[in-house]
C-alpha beads as a LAMMPS data file, in Angstrom:
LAMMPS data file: protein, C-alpha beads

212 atoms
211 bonds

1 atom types
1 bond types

-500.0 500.0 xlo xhi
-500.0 500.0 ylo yhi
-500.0 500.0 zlo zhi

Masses

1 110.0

Atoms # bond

1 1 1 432.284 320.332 331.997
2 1 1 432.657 316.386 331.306
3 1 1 429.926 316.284 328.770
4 1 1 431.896 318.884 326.768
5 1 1 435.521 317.271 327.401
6 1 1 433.733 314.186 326.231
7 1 1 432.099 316.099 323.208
8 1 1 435.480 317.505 322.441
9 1 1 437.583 313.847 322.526
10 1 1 435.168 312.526 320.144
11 1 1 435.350 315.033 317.675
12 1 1 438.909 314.886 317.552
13 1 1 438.941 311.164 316.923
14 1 1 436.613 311.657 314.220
15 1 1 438.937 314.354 312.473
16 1 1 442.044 312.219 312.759
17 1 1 443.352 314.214 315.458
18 1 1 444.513 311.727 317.802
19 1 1 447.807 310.460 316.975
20 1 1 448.054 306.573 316.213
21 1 1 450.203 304.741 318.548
22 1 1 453.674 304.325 317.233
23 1 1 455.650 301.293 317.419
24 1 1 458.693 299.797 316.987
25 1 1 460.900 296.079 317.007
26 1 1 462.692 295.849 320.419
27 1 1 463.704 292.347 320.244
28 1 1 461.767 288.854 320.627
29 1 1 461.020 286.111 322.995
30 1 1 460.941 283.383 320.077
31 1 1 457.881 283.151 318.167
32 1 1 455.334 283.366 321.136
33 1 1 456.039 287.220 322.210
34 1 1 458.069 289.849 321.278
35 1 1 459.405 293.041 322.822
36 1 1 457.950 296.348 321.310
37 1 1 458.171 299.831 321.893
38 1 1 454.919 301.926 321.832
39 1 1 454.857 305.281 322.326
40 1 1 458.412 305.414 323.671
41 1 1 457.839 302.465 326.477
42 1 1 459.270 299.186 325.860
43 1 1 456.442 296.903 326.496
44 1 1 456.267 292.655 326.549
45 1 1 453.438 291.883 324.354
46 1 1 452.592 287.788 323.547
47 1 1 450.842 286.922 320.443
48 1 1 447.222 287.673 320.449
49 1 1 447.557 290.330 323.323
50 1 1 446.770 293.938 322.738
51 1 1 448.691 296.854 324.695
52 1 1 448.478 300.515 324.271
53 1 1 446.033 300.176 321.011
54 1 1 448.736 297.698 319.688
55 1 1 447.904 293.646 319.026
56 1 1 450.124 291.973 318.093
57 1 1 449.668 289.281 315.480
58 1 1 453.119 287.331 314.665
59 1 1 456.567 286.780 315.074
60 1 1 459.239 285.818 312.899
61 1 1 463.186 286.066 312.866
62 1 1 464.024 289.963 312.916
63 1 1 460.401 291.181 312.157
64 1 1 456.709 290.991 313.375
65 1 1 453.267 291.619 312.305
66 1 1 451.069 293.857 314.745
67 1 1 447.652 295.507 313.969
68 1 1 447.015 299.341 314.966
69 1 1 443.344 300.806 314.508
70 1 1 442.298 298.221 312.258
71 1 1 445.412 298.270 310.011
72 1 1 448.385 295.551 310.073
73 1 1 451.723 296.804 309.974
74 1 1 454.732 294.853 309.590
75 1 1 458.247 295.585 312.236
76 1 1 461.675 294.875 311.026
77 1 1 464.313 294.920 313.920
78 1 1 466.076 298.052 314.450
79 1 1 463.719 299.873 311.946
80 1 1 462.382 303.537 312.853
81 1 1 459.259 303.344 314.585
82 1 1 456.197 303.067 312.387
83 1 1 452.712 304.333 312.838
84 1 1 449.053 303.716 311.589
85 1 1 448.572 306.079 308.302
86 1 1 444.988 305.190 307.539
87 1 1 444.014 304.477 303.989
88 1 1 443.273 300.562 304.673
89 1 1 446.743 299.911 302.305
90 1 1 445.437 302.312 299.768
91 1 1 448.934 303.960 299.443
92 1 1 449.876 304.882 295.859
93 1 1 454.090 305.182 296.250
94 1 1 456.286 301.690 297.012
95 1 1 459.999 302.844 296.886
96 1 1 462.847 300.178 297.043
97 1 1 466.764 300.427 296.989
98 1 1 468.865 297.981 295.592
99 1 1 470.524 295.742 297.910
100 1 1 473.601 293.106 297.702
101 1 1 473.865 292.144 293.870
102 1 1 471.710 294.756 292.585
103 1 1 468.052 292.915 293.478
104 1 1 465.151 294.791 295.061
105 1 1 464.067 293.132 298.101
106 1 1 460.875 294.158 300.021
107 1 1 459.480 293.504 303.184
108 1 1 455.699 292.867 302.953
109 1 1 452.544 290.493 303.751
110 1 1 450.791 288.056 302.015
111 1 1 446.892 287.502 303.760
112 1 1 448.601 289.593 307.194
113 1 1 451.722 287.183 307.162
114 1 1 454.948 288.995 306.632
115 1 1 457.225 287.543 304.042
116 1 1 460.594 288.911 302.314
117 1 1 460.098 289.437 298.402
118 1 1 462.651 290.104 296.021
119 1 1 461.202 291.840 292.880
120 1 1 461.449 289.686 289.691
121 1 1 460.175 291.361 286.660
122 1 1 460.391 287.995 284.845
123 1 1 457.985 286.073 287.046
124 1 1 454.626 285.952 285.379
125 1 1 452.739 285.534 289.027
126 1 1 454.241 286.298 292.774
127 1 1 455.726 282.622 293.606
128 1 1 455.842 280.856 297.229
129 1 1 457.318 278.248 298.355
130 1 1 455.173 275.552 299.795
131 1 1 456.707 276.263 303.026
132 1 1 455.564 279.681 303.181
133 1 1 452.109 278.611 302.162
134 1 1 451.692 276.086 304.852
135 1 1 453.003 278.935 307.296
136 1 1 450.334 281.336 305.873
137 1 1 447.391 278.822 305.856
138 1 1 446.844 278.708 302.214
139 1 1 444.720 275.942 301.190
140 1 1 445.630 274.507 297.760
141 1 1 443.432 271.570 297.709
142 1 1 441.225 273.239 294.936
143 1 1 444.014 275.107 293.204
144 1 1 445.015 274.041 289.694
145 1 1 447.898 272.170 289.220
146 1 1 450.828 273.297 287.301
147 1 1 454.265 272.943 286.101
148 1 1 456.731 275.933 286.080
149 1 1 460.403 276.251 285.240
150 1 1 462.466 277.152 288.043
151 1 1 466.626 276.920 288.392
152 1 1 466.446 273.409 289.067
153 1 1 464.359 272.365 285.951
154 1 1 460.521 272.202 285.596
155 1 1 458.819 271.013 288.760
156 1 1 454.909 270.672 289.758
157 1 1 453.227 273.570 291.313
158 1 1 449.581 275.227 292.315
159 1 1 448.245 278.481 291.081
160 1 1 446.030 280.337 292.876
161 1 1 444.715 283.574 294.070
162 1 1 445.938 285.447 297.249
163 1 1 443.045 287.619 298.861
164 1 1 445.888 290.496 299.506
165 1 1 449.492 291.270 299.140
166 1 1 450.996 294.280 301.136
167 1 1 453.903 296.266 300.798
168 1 1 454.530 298.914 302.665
169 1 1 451.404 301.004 303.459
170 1 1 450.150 299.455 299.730
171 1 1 448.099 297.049 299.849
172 1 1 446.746 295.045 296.090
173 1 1 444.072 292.316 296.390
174 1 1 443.173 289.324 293.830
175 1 1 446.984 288.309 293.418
176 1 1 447.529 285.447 291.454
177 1 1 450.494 283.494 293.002
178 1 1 452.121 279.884 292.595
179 1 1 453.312 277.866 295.194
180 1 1 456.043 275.018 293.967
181 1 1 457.936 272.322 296.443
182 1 1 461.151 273.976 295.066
183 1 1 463.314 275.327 298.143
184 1 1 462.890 279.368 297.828
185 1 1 465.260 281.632 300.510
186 1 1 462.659 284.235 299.205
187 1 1 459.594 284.981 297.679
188 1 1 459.211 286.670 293.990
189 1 1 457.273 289.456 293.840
190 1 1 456.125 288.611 289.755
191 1 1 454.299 290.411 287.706
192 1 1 450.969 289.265 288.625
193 1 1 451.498 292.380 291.247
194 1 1 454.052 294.527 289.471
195 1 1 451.310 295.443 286.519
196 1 1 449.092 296.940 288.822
197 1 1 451.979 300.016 288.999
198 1 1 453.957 302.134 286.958
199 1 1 458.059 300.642 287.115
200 1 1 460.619 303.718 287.295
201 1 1 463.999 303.173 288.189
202 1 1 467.311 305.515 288.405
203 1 1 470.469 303.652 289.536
204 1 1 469.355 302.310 292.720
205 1 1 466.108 302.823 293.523
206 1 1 462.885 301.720 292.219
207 1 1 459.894 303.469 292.339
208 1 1 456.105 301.597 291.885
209 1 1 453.604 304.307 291.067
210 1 1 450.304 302.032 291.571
211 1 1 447.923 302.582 288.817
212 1 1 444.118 303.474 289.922

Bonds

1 1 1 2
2 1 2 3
3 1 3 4
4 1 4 5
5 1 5 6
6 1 6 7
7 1 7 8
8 1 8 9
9 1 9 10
10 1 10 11
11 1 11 12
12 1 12 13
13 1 13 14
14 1 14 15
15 1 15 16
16 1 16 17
17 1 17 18
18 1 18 19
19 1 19 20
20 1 20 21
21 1 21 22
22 1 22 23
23 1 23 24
24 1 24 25
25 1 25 26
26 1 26 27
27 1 27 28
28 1 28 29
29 1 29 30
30 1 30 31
31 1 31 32
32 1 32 33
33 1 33 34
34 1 34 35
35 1 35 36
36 1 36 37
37 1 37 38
38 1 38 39
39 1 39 40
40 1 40 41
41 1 41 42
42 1 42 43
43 1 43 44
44 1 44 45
45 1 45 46
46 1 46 47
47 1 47 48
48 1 48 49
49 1 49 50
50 1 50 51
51 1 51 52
52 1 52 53
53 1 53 54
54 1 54 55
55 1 55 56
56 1 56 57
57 1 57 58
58 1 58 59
59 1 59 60
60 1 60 61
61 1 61 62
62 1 62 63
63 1 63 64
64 1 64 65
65 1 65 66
66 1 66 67
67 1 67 68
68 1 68 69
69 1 69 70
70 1 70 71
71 1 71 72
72 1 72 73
73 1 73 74
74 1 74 75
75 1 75 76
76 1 76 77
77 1 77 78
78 1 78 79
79 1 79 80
80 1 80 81
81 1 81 82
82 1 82 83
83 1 83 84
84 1 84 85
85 1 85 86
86 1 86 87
87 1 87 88
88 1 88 89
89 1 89 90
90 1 90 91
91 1 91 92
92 1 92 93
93 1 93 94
94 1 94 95
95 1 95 96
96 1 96 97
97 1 97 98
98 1 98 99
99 1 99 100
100 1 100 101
101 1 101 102
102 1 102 103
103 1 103 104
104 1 104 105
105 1 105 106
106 1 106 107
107 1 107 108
108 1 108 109
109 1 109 110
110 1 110 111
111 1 111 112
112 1 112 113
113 1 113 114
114 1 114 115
115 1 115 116
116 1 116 117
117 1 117 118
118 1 118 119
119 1 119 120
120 1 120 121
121 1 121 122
122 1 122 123
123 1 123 124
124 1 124 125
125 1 125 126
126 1 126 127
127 1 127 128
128 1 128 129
129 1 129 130
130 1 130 131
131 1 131 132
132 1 132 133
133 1 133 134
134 1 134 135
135 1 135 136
136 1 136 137
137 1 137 138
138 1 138 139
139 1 139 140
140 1 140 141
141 1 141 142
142 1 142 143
143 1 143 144
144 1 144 145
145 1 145 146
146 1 146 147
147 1 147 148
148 1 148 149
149 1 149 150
150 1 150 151
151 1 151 152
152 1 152 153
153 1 153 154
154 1 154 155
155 1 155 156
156 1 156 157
157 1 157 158
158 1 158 159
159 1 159 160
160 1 160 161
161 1 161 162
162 1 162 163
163 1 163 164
164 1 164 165
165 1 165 166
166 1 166 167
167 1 167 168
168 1 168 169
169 1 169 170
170 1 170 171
171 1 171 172
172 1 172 173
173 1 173 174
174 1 174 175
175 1 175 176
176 1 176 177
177 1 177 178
178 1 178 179
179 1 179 180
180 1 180 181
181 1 181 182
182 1 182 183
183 1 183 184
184 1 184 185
185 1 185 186
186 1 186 187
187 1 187 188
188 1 188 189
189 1 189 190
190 1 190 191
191 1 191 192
192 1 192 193
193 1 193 194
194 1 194 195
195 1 195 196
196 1 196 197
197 1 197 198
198 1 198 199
199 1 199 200
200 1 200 201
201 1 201 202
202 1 202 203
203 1 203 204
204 1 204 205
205 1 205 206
206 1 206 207
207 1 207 208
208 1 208 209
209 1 209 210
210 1 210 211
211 1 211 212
């Protein structure tokens, strides 16, 4: 009877039977732990611990970064509760909705770090600010220096590639990105990423249909 129970669990795992965890933002304890919700119970998780199938990874102000069967997901606070959806970020579909002053802002990751991105169509590359990179780790001793025109007139800057940029459940790798000392409350998500989709929008809401 246990050998075929046993026989039975494995074969649902391997048809995607078993239901990924799912979890949600509950609230942090600064940047070392944060308070999630998996499956329903509110759990106390500290960076680099794993609970119910759920490690989690970083966190920031309002959001955090946790890995589920192998895939990284990012939390916002108060969002619905999110769960692993396979693919290893090969969505297709990113869907944004305008928010104050009419820009498209999106929640994402650059190399499993979450960042905030608003969507610039006149970027030429996604841009960082060199605080961001430090955060993330980048290492822009053997990137090429630059200058790029930004609000406050032309200032230096690095370009280089970013192993992988995530939004969403879509994930794009080989991103070439600048990082300038010029004070950014965002990132710009340029078009280094945007021309690997198809742009639609009506009114409000963008739609990026990726291109395969």
């Amino acid at each position: 009877m246990k050998t075929a129970l046993r026989a039975l669990l494995f074969l649902l795992a391997a048809s995607g039977s078993l239901a990924a965890p799912q979890v949600s933002l509950n609230g942090s304890l600064g940047q070392s732990a944060a308070l999630l919700v998996i499956d329903g119970q509110v759990r106390t998780v500290r960076v680099g611990q794993s609970v119910g199938g759920v490690k989690l990874l970083e966190v920031g102000e309002g959001r955090a970064v946790v890995e589920a069967e192998g895939q990284r997901l990012l939390l916002q606070l108060g969002a619905a509760p999110v769960a692993q959806a396979g693919g290893g970020g090969r969505g297709g579909r990113i869907v944004l909705n305008a928010g104050p002053g009419g820009h498209f802002m999106a929640e994402g990751s650059v190399n499993g770090h979450a960042i905030q991105f608003m969507v610039d169509t006149g970027a030429t590359t996604v841009a960082l600010s060199m605080a961001d990179a430090r955060r993330m780790g980048l290492k822009l001793q053997n990137a090429r220096q630059i200058m790029v025109g930004t609000a406050n007139g032309t200032v230096p800057a690095y370009l280089l590639t970013l192993d992988r940029v995530r939004i969403g459940e879509v994930e794009v790798g080989g991103v070439e990105a600048t990082v300038s000392s010029a004070p950014m409350p965002y990132a710009l998500l340029g078009n280094s990423f945007l021309s690997r989709f198809q742009m639609k929008r009506e009114n409000d809401v963008m739609t990026l249909e990726r291109r395969f």
